[in-house]
N, C-alpha and C positions, 0 to 999 in steps of 0.2 A: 467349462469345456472339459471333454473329459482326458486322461493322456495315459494311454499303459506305465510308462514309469514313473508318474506325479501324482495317479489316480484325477479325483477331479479337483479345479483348477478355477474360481472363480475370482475373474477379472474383476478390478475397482477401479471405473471407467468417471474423471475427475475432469470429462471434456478436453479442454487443449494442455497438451504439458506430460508431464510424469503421472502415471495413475500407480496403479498396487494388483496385489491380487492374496487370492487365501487359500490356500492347503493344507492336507493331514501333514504333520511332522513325519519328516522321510527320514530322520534320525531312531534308529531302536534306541528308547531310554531316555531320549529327551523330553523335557517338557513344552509348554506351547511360548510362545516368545514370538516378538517381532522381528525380523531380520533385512538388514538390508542389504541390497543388493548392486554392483556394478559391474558396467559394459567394460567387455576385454576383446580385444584382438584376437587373441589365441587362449582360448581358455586352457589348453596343454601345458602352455609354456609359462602361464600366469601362476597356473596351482602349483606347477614344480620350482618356481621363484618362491611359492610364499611355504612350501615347504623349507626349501633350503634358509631360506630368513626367520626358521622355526614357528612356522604356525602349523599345526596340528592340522591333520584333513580329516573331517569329518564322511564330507560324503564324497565320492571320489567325482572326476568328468561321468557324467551322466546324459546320454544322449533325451531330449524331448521330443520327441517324434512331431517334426513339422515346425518346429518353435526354432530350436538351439539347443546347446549344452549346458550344462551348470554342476558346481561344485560348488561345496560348503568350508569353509575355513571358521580356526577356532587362532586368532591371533595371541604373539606369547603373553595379552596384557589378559586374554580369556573373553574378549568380544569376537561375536562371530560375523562372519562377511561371505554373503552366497556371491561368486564369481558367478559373469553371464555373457555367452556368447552368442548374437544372433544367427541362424542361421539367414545363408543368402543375402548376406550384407550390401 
């Protein structure tokens, strides 16, 4: 699928359950890595908890047009964790 602020966006469709999916690194300067990801409430309120609990924000709330939001966190151990909120929950 394609998404103006993810570019394209190919779903890993694993039947019933949790699937995946795969995109260019929206990071300038990162390299490629697996990352995981979890459902929040408020992704506003999530990223500015895990700043103040010293993790690093890599990519800031990011709206996906028609999906949800997402932000990238670098926690203070240096593991990264994309924050995800659906949209129209």
């Amino acid at each position: 699928m394609e998404n103006e602020a993810a570019g394209t966006y190919t779903m890993v469709d694993v039947g019933e359950g949790t699937g995946g999916g795969i995109m260019k690194q929206m990071i300038p300067g990162a390299g490629s890595a697996w990352m995981p990801y979890v459902l929040v409430n408020d992704i506003d309120a999530s990223t500015k908890k895990a700043r103040k609990l010293g993790a690093k924000i890599c990519k800031e709330v990011t709206a996906i047009e028609g999906m949800g939001w997402l932000s990238i966190i670098k926690d203070p151990t240096g593991a990264m964790l994309g924050l995800w909120e659906t949209k129209n929950r």
